[in-house]
GUGU-116535 format. One record per residue (C-alpha): residue in one letter; chain; x negated, y, z. Coordinates in steps of 0.02 Angstrom, whole numbers, plus 50000, padded with zeros to 5 digits. Example, Ala and Ser with C-alpha at 12.3 -4.5 7.8 and 13.67 -1.06 7.14 Angstrom:
<sites>
+--------+--------+-------+-------+-------+
! residu ! chaine !     x !     y !     z !
+--------+--------+-------+-------+-------+
!      a !      A ! 49385 ! 49775 ! 50390 !
!      s !      A ! 49316 ! 49947 ! 50357 !
+--------+--------+-------+-------+-------+
</sites>
This chain:
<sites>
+--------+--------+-------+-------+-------+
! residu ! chaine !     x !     y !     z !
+--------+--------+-------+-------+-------+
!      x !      A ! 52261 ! 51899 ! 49227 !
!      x !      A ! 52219 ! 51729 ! 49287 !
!      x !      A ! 52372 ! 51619 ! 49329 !
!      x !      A ! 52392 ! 51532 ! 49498 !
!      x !      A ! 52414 ! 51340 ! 49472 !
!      x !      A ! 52523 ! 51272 ! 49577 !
!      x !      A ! 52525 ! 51095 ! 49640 !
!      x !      A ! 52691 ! 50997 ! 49700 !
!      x !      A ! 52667 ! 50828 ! 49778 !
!      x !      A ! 52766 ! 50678 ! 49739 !
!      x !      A ! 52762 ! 50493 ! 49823 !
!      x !      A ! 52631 ! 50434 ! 49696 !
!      x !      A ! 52557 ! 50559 ! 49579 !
!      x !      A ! 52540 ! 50761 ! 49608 !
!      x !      A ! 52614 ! 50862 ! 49462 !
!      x !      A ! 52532 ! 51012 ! 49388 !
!      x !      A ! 52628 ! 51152 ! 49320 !
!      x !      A ! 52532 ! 51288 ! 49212 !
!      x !      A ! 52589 ! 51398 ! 49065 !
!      x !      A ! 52549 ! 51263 ! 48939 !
!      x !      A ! 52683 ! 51154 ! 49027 !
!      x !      A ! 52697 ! 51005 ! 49126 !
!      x !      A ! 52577 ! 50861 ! 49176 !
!      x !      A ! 52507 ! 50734 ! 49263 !
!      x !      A ! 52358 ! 50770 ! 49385 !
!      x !      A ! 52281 ! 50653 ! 49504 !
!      x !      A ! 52369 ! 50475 ! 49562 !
!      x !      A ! 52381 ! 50479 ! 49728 !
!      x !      A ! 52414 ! 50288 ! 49723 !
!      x !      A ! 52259 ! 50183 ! 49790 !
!      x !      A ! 52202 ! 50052 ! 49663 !
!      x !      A ! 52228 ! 49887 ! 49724 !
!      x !      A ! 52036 ! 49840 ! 49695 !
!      x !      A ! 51971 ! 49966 ! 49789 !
!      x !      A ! 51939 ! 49907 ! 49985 !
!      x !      A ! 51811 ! 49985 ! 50110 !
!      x !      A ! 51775 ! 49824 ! 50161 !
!      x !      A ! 51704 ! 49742 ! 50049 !
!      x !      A ! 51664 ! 49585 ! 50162 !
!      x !      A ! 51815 ! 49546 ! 50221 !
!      x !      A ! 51855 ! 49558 ! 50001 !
!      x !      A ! 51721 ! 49428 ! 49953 !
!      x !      A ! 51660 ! 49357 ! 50117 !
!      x !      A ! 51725 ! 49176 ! 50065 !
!      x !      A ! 51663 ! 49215 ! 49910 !
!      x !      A ! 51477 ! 49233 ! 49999 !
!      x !      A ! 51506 ! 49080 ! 50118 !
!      x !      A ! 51576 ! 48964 ! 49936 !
!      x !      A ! 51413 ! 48997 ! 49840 !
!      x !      A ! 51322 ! 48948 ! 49992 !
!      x !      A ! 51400 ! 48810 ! 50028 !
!      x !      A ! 51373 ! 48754 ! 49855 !
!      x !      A ! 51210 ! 48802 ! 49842 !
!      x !      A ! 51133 ! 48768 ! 50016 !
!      x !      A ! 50964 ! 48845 ! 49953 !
!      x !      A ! 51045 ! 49015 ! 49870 !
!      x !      A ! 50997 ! 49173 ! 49963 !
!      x !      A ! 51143 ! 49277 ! 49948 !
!      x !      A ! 51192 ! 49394 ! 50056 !
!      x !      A ! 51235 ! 49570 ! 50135 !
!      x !      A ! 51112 ! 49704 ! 50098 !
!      x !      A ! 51149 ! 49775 ! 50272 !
!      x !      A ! 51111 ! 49606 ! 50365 !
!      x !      A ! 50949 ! 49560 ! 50447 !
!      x !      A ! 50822 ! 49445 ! 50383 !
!      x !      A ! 50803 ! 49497 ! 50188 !
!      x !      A ! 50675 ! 49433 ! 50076 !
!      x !      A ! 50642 ! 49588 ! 50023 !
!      x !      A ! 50649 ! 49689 ! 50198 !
!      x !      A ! 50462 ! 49745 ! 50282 !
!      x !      A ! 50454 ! 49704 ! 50458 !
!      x !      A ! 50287 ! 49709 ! 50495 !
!      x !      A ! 50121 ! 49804 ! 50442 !
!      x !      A ! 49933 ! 49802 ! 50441 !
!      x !      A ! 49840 ! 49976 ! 50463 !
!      x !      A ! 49683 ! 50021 ! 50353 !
!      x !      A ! 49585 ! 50087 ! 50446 !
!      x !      A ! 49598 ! 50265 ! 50383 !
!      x !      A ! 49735 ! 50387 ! 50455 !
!      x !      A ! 49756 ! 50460 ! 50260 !
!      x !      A ! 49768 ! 50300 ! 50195 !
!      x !      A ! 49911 ! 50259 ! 50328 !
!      x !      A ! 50026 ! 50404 ! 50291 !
!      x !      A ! 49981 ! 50398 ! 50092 !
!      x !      A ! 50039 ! 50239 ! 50069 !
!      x !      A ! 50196 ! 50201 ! 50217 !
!      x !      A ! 50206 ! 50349 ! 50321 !
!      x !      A ! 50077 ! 50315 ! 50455 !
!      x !      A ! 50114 ! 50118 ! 50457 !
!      x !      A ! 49999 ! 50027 ! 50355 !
!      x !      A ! 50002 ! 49892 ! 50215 !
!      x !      A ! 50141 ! 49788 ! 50228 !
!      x !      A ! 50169 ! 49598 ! 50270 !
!      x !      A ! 50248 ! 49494 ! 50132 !
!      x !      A ! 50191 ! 49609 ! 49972 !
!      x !      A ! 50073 ! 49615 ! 49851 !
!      x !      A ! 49899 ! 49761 ! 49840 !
!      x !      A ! 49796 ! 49821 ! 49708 !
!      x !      A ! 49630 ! 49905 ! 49775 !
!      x !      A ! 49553 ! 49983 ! 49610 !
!      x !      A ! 49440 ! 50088 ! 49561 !
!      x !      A ! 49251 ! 50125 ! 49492 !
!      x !      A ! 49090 ! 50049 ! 49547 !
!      x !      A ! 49032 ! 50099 ! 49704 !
!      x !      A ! 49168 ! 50197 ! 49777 !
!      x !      A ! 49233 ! 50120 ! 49917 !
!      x !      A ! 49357 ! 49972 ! 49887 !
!      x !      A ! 49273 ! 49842 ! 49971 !
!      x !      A ! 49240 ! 49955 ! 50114 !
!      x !      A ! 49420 ! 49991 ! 50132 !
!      x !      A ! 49483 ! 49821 ! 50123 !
!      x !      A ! 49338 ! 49775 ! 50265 !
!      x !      A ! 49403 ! 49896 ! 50374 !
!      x !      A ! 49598 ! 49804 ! 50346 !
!      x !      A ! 49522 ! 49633 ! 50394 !
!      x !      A ! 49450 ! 49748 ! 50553 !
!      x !      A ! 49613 ! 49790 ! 50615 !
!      x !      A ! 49722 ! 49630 ! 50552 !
!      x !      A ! 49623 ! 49551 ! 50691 !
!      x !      A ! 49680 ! 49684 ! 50817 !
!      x !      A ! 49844 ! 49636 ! 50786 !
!      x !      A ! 49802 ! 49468 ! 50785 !
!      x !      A ! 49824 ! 49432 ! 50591 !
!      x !      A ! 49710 ! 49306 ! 50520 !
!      x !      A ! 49601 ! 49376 ! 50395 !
!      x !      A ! 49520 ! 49260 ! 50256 !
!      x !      A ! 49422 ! 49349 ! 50135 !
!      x !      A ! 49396 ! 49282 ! 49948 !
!      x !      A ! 49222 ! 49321 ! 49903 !
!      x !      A ! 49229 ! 49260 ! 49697 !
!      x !      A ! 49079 ! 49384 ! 49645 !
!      x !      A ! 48970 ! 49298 ! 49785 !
!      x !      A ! 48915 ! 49505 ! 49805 !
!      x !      A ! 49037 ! 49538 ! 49957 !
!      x !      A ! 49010 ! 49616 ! 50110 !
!      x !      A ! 48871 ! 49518 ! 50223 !
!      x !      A ! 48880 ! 49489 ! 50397 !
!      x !      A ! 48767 ! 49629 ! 50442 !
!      x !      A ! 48867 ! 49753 ! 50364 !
!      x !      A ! 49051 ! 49676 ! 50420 !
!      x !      A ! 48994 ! 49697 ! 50596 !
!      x !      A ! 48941 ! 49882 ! 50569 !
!      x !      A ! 49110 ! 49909 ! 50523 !
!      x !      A ! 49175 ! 49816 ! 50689 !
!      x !      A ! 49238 ! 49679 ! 50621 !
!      x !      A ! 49238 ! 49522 ! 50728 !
!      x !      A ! 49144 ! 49360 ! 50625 !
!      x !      A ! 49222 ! 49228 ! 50733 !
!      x !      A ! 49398 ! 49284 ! 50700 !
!      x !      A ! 49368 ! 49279 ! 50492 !
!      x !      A ! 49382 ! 49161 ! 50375 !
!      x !      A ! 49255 ! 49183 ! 50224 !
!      x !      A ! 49272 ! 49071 ! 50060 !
!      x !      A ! 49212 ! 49079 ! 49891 !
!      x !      A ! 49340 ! 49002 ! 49758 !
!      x !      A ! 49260 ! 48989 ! 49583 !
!      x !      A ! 49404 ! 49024 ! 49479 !
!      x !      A ! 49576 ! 49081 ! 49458 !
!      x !      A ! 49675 ! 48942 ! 49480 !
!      x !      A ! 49565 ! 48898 ! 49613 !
!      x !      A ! 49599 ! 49060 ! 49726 !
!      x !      A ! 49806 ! 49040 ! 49708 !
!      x !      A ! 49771 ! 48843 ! 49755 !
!      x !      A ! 49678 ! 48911 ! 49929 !
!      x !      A ! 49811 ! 49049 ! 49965 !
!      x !      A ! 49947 ! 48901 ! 49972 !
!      x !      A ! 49808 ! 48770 ! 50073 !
!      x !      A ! 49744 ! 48901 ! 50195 !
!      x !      A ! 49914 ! 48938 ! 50235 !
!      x !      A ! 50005 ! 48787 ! 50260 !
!      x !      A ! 49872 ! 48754 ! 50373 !
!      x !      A ! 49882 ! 48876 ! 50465 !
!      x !      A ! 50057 ! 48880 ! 50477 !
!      x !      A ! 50065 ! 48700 ! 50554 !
!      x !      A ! 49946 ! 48763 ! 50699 !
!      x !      A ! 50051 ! 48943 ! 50731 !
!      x !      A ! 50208 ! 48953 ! 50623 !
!      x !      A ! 50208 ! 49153 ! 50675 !
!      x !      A ! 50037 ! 49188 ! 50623 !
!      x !      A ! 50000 ! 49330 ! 50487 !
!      x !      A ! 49890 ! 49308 ! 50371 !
!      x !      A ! 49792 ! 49425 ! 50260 !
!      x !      A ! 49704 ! 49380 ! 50128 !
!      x !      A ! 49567 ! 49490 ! 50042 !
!      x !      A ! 49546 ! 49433 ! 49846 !
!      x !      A ! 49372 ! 49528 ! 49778 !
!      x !      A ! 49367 ! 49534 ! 49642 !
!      x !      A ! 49507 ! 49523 ! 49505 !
!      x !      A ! 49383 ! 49554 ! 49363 !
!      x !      A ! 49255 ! 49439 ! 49444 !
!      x !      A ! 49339 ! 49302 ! 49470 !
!      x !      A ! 49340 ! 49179 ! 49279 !
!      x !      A ! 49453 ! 49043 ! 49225 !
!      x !      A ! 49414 ! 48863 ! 49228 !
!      x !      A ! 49416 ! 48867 ! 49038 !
!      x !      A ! 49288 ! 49011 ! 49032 !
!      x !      A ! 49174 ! 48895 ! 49160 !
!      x !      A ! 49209 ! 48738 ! 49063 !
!      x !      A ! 49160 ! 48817 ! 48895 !
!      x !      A ! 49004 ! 48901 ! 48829 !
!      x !      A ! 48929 ! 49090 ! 48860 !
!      x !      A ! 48982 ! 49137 ! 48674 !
!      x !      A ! 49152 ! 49069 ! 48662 !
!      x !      A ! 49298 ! 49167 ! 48650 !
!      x !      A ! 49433 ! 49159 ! 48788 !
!      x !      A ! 49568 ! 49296 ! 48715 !
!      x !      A ! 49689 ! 49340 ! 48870 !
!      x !      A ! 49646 ! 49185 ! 48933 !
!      x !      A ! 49644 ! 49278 ! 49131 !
!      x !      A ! 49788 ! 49361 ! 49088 !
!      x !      A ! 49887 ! 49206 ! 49060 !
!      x !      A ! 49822 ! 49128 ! 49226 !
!      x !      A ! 49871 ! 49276 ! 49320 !
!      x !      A ! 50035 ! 49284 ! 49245 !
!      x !      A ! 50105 ! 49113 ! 49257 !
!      x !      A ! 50012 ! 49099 ! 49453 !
!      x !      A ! 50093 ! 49258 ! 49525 !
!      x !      A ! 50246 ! 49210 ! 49449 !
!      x !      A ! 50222 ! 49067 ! 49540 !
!      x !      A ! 50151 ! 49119 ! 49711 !
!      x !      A ! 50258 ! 49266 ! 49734 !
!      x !      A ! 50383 ! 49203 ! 49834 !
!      x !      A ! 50279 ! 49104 ! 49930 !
!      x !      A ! 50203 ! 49267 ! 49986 !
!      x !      A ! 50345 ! 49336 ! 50045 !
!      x !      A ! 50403 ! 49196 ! 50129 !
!      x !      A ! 50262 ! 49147 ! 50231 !
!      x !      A ! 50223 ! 49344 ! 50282 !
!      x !      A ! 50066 ! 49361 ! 50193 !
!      x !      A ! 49985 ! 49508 ! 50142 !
!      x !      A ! 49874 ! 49494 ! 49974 !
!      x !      A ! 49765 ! 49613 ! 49951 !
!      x !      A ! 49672 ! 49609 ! 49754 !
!      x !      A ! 49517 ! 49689 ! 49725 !
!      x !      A ! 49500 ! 49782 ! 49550 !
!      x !      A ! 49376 ! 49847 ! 49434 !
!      x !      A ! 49413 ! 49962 ! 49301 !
!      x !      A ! 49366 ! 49951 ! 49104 !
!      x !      A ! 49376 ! 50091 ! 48963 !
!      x !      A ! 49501 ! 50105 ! 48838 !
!      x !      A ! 49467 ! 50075 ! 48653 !
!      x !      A ! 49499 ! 50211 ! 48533 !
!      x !      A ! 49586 ! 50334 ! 48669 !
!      x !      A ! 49561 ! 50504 ! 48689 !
!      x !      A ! 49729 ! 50565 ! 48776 !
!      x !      A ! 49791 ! 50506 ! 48915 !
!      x !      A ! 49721 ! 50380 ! 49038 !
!      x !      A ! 49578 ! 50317 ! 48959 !
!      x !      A ! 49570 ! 50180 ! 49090 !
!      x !      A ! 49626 ! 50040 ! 49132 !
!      x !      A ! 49617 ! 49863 ! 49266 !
!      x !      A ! 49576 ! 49697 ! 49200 !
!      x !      A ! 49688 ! 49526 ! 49192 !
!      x !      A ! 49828 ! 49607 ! 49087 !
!      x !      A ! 49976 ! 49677 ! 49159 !
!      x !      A ! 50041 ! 49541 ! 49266 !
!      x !      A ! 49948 ! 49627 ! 49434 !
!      x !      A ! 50024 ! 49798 ! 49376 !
!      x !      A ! 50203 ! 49716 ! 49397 !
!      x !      A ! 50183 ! 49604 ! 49563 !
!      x !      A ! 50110 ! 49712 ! 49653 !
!      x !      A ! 50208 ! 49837 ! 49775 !
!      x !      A ! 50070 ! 49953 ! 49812 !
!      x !      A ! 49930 ! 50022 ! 49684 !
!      x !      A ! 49800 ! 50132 ! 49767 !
!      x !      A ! 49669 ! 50189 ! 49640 !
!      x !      A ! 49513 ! 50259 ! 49750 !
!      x !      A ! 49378 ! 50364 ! 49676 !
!      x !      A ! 49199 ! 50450 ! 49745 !
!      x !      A ! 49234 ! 50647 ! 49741 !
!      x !      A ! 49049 ! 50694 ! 49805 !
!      x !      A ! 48921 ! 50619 ! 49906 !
!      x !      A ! 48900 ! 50695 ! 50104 !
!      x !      A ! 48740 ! 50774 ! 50168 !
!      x !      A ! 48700 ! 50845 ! 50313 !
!      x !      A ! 48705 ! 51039 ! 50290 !
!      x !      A ! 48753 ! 51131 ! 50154 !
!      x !      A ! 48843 ! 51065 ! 49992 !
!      x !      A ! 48668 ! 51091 ! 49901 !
!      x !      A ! 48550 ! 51022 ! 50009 !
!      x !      A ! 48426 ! 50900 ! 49954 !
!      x !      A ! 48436 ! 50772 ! 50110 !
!      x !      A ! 48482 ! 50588 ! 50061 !
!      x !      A ! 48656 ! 50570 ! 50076 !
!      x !      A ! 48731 ! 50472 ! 50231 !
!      x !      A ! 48895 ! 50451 ! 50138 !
!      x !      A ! 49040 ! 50484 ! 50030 !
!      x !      A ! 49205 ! 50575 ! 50019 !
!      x !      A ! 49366 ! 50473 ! 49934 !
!      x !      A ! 49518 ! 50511 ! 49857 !
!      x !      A ! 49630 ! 50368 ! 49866 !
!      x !      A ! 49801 ! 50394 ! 49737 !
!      x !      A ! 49948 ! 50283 ! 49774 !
!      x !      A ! 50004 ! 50231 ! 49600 !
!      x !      A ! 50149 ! 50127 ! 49631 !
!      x !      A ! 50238 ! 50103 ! 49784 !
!      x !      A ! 50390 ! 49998 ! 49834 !
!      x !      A ! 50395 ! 50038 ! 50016 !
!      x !      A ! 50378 ! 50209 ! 50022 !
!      x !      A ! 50373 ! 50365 ! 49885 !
!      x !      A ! 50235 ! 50364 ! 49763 !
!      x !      A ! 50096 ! 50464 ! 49696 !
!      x !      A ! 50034 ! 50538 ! 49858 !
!      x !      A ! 49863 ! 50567 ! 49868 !
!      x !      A ! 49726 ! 50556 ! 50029 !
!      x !      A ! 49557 ! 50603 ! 50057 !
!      x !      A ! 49433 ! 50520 ! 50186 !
!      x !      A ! 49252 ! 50510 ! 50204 !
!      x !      A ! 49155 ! 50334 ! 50224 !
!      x !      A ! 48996 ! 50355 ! 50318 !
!      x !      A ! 48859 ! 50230 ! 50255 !
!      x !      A ! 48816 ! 50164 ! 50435 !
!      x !      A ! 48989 ! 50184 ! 50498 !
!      x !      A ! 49106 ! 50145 ! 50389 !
!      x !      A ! 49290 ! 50255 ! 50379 !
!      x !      A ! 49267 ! 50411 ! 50471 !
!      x !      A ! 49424 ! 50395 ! 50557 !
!      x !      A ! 49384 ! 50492 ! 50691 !
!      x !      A ! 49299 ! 50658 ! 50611 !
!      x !      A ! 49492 ! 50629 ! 50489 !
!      x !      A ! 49601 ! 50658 ! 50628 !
!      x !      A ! 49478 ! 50798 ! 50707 !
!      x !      A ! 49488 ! 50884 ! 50551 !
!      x !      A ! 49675 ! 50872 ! 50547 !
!      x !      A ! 49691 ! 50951 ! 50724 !
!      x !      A ! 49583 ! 51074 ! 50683 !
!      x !      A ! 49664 ! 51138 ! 50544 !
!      x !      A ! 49829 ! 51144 ! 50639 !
!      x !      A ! 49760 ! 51257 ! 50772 !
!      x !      A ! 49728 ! 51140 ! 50889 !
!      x !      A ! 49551 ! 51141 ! 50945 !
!      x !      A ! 49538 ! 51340 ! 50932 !
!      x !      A ! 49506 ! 51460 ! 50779 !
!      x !      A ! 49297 ! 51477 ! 50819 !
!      x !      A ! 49235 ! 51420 ! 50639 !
!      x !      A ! 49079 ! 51261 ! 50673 !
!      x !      A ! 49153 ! 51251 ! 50857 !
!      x !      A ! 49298 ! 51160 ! 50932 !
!      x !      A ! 49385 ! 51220 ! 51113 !
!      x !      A ! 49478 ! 51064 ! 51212 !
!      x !      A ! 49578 ! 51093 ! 51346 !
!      x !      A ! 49500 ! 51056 ! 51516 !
!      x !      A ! 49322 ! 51097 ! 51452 !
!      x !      A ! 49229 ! 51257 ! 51478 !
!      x !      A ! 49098 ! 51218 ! 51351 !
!      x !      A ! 49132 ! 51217 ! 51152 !
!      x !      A ! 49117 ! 51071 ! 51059 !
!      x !      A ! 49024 ! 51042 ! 50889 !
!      x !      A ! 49108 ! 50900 ! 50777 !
!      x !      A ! 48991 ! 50771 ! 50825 !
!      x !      A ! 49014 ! 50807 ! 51012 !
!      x !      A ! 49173 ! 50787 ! 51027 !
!      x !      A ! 49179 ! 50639 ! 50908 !
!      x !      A ! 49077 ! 50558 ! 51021 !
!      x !      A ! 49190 ! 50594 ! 51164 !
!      x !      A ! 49322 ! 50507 ! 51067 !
!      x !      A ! 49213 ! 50363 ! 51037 !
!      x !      A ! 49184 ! 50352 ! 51223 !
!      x !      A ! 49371 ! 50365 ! 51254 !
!      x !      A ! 49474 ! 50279 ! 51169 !
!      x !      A ! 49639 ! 50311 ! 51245 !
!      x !      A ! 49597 ! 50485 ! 51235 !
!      x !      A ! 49583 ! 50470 ! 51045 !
!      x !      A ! 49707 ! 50380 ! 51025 !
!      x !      A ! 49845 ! 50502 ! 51121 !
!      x !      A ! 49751 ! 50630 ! 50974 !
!      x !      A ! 49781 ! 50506 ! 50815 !
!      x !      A ! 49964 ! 50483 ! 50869 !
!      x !      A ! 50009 ! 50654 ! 50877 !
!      x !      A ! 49903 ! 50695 ! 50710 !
!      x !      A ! 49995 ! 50553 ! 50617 !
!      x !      A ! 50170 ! 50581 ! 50688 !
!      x !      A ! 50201 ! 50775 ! 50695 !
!      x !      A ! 50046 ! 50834 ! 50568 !
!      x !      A ! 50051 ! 50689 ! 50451 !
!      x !      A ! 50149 ! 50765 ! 50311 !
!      x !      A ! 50047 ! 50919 ! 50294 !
!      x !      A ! 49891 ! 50826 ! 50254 !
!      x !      A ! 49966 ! 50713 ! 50115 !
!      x !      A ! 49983 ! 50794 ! 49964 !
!      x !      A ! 50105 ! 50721 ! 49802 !
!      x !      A ! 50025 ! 50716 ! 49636 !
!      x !      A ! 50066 ! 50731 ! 49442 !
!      x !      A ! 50065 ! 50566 ! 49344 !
!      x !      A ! 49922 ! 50610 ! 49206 !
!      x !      A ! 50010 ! 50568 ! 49029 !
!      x !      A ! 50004 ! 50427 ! 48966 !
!      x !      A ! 50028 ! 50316 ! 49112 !
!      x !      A ! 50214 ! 50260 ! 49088 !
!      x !      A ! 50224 ! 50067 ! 49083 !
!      x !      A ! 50062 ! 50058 ! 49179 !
!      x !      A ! 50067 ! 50147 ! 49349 !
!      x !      A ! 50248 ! 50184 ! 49397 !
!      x !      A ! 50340 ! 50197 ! 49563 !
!      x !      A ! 50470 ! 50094 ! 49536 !
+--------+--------+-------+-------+-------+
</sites>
């Protein structure tokens, strides 16, 4: 038979008695070092180290104006992209981007179509062209992007890039102080060291990019969070030696990237796209992605989205969000054919895309309620593979 405890209350502790005997339970005194107010505690505490140290950025987590706090955000271009990486926002101002991935999949594309829409929200894109391979003009203005508003330059080494990030901004700053800027680096595994130019084809550099990227983000950091400037680094991707288990990947410039950077999006080619069935043998008019968010600081990691990139279009936004309707029940249950209200007459995909294209408002009133009521059901969460801890984490 189980024995009722009973408790009796005193001024400062409450007393237990049980069969075992007598003893003391819980204090009910408060400790005098605990305080729910912990301002009004160490508030001259705050205000002393600041007046000591005028340039010491201490304060309240819960107060405005942190370092470390995202105000503002660039889209991509690509609805996945937008809810894989911040929910629907974008990149964020002030932080640091990895773009990586195989040959011909996609990166540069992707980071063309952020300079497209930093200038609709009247960012000032510069974009870092170190492999002299980069996107021409021709192609840049397929993808809508807007050649007066973009800065192009082609630094010839490390150091040389971090040097222009800090020029190209001051000046800037001086003309608008409230400008953004982003700033497109491509590529990280193009881009050599001024001892690698100064020296000869067969001499041996060991980690000698590594170093250079370690000591100038260690540098630059704060500068880019400071000034509001979004970074976005172009990656390649190299083999590992001797691995069979695991990643057997892995980026360039030693881990220094891996660790300033707040987002990692890895983006790989699943298949190429041809009109008509999967088998066809028509040329291809473009590809399908997976982008993987590796490591994220501004919103949960490892979520995964897949778009298509159309090779005379660019991001196919707009067959992305019909696809996402669609699949909700939106634009009828007729497989091949979509129903919109108002119209008598179905719609095939390109028919209706082109309606959007005509209408932007129209598609836009569509995108916003695909990205704010149907966006989590397209954005799946994937498994680490093994092997990546101390690489890719979302810390």
């Amino acid at each position: 038979m189980a024995v009722q405890r009973k408790a009796v209350a005193t001024q400062d502790v409450v007393i237990s008695r049980s069969p075992v005997g007598t003893f003391k339970a819980t204090v009910k005194r408060e400790s005098p070092y605990i305080t729910n107010n912990f301002k009004d505690l160490f508030g001259g505490v705050v205000k002393d180290m600041q007046k000591a140290k005028p340039g010491l950025d201490l304060q309240w987590y819960d107060e405005d104006g942190l370092d470390c706090e995202v105000t503002d955000w660039c889209p991509f271009g690509s609805v996945m992209l937008d809810l894989a990486v911040s929910g629907g926002r974008g990149a964020p101002f002030g932080r640091i981007i990895e773009i990586y991935g195989p040959e011909s999949n996609g990166k540069t594309t992707v980071a063309a179509h952020l300079i497209r829409e930093a200038i609709k929200i009247g960012a000032l894109p510069v974009y870092m062209d170190t492999e002299l391979a980069g996107m021409g003009r021709e192609r840049l203005i397929q993808f809508g992007v807007d050649l007066e508003q973009c800065l192009y330059c082609a630094p010839e080494t490390c150091e040389d890039v971090f040097e222009f990030v800090e020029v190209i901004v001051d000046k800037v700053k001086k003309v608008d102080p409230n400008r953004k800027v982003v700033i497109v680096w491509d590529s990280v595994a193009g881009t050599p060291t001024k001892a690698e130019c100064a020296g000869e084809y067969d001499d041996q550099h060991m980690a000698s990019q590594a170093r250079v990227l370690s000591q100038s983000f260690r540098k630059i950091r704060k500068y880019i969070s400071n000034q509001q400037i979004l970074f976005v680094c172009i990656n390649q991707l190299r083999e590992k030696m001797n691995v069979k288990f695991g990643k057997q990947t892995q980026t360039p410039g030693g881990k220094a990237l891996k660790f300033h950077a707040s987002v990692r999006v890895e983006i790989v080619k699943l298949e190429n796209l041809r009109k008509g069935e999967k088998d066809s043998k028509k040329d291809p008019h473009g590809i399908k992605c997976q982008a993987t968010v590796e490591k994220n600081k501004v919103f949960p990691p490892f979520r995964k989205a897949i778009f298509e990139i159309l090779f005379d279009g660019g991001i196919d936004d707009y067959g992305t969000v019909i696809d996402m309707l669609k699949k909700a029940g939106y634009f009828g249950k007729s497989a091949g054919y979509y129903e919109v209200d108002g119209m008598d007459k179905k719609l095939r995909k390109d028919e209706l895309k082109q309606l959007f294209i005509e209408d932007n408002e129209w598609y836009l009133q569509w995108r916003d309620l695909a990205v704010n009521e149907l966006g989590g059901m397209y954005v799946e969460t994937v498994v680490p593979e093994p092997g990546d801890e101390g690489e890719e984490s979302g810390d």
